[in-house]
N, C-alpha and C positions, 0 to 999 in steps of 0.2 A: 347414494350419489349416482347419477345417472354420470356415465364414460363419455357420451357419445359416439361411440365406435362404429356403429350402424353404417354399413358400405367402405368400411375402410378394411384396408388389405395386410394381414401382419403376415412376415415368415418365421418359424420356429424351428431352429435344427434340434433333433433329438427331442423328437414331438410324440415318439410313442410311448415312452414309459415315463415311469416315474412324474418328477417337478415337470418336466416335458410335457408330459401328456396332460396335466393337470393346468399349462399353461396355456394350452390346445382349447381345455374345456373351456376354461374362462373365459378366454377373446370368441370364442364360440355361441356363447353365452351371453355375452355384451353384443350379439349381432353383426362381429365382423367376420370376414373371409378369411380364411388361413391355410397357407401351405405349409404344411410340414415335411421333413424331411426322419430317415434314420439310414442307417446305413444297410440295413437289411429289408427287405419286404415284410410291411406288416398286414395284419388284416384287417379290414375295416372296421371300425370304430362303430358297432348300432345305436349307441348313443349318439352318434355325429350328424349332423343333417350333411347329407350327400352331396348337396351342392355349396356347400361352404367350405367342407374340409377338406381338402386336395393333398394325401398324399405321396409324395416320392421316396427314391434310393438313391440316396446322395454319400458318398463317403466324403467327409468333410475334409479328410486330410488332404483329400486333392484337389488344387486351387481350380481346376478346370473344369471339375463338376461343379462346384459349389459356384461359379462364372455362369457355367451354364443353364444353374435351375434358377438363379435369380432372373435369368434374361426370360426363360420360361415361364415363370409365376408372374414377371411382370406384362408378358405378350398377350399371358392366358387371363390375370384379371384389369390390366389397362393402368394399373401405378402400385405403390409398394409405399404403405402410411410407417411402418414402424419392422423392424428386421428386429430377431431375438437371439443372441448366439448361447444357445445352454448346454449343448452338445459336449460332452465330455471323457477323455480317458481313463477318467477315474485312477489315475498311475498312482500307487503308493507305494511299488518294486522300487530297488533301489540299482535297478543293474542299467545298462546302458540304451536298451532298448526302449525302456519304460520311458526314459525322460526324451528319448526321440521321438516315440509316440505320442507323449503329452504336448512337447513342444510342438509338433505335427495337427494334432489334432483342437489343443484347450485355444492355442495361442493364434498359431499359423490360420485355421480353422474360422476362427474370429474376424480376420482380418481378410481373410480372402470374402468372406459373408459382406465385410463391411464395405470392402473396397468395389465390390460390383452392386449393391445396393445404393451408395453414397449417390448418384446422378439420379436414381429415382425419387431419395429423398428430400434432397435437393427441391425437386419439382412440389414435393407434396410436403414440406416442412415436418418432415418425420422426425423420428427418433429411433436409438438404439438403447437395446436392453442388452447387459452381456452379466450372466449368471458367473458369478466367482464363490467365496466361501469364507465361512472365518478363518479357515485355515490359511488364507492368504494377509491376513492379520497377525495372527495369534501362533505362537507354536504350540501344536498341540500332537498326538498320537502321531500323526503322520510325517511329522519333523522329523525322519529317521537317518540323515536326510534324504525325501523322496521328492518327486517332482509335483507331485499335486500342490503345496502353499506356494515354492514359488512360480507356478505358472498362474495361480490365482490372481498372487500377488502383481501377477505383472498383469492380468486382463484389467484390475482396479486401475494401475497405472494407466494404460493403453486406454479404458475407457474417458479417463478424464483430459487425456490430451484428445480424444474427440469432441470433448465437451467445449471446449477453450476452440479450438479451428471450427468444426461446427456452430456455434452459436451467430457469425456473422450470417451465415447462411441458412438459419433459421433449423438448424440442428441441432437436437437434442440427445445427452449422449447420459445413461447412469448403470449402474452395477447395483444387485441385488444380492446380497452376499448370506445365502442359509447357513443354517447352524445343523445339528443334527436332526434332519428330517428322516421320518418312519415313512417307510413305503414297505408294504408285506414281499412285494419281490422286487424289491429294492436291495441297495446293498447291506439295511441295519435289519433289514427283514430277514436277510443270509448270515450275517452276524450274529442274529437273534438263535437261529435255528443251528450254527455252525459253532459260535462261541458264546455260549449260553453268559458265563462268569464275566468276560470282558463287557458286554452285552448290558447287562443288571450296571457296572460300573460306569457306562458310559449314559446310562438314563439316567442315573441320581446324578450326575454333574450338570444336569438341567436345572437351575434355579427356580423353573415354572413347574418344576415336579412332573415332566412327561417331556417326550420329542414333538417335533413340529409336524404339522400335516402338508403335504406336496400343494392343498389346496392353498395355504396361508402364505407361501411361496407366489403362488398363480397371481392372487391379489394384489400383489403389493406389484407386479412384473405389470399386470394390467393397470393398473392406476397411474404409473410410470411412465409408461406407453402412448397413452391416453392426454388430450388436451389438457385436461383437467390437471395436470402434474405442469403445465406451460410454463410457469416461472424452474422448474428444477430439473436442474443440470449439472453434471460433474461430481452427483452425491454415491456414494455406497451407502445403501438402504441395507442395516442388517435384519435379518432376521433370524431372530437367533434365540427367543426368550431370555434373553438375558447372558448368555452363555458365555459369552465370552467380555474375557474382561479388562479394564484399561479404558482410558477417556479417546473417544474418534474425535480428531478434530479437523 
């Protein structure tokens, strides 16, 4: 299925590793322009074509860089097709900082992304992509209670009320919610090598008999993204092989 993506412009926070990086490649791939962002300095990507990949050091917890790199990405490529918020604190502590951080970072984060991108989309009938999780459905391992399900929980929320205000304005707003994705220096890659036992337990609870790939994730974010998705909106796309369980309605 051809995207059409060719000349269009997506932002990506938390665009160098992991489902990030892998959503870098894909819109890459499809021929668009992409800024991404992390919060540290990364190195370039040799796989990247140099003048497509653009990126920065944005800490997302603060609304005034993340203000700033939108105005930059959009001065530097001329409009802004589609904004990706996947950027994450991964918070599963259960002490007071952790869920400051995640609120800061999963929630606050999102919303600072969305609310300086919104006049560009505006102009170019974009869309928003905002990465959440089954755990923002489901309780599962992380229900200890930590803050990672309900910040999830709440970006699914916070996504669909952009969908509903968005939509007169020719705005697209969905959530792509993974399941347990394998990345080797990802977090089930460090689980893998840190907690061997839990590790083995948490791969058989995959009904498709293995974990997902960061790539299977990119897909579903780029088809989303993309015209070709123009009638949907307001949806949480899981991806999850099956994992999680319960009727979505």
């Amino acid at each position: 299925m051809h995207l059409d993506l060719e000349e269009k412009v997506i932002l990506v926070t938390g665009g160098t590793k992991g489902i990030g990086r892998a959503i870098v490649s894909s819109f890459l791939a499809e021929g668009a322009t992409v800024h991404f962002c992390s919060r540290t300095a990364a190195d370039p990507d040799p796989s990247h074509p140099a003048d497509r990949a653009i990126s920065a050091t944005v800490d997302v917890s603060q609304p005034s860089q993340v203000a700033s790199w939108v105005t930059s990405c959009a001065s530097q490529s001329g409009r802004i097709d589609a904004v990706v918020a996947n950027v994450s604190a991964l918070a599963i502590s259960t002490d007071d900082a952790a869920w400051q951080g995640a609120f800061a970072t999963d929630l606050m984060g999102t919303r600072a992304l969305v609310d300086a991108a919104l006049p560009y989309l505006e102009v170019s009938k974009g869309s928003v992509v905002t990465i959440a999780s089954v755990s923002g459905r489901v309780l599962d391992f992380t229900a200890l209670p930590s803050p990672y399900g309900p910040m999830k929980a709440a970006l699914i929320h916070y996504t669909a009320q952009l969908a509903r205000t968005g939509a007169p304005k020719g705005i697209r707003a969905n959530t792509v919610s993974p399941g347990n994705i394998y990345v080797e220096d990802g977090v089930w890659g460090n689980v893998e090598r840190e907690q061997p036992d839990f590790f083995k337990k948490q791969w058989a609870e995959n009904p498709l008999g293995r974990m997902g790939r960061a790539e299977e994730v990119a897909d579903a974010v780029v088809f989303l993204a993309s015209k070709r998705a123009g009638f949907v909106t307001g949806a949480n796309m899981l991806v999850d092989g099956g994992l999680s369980q319960g009727i979505q309605f």
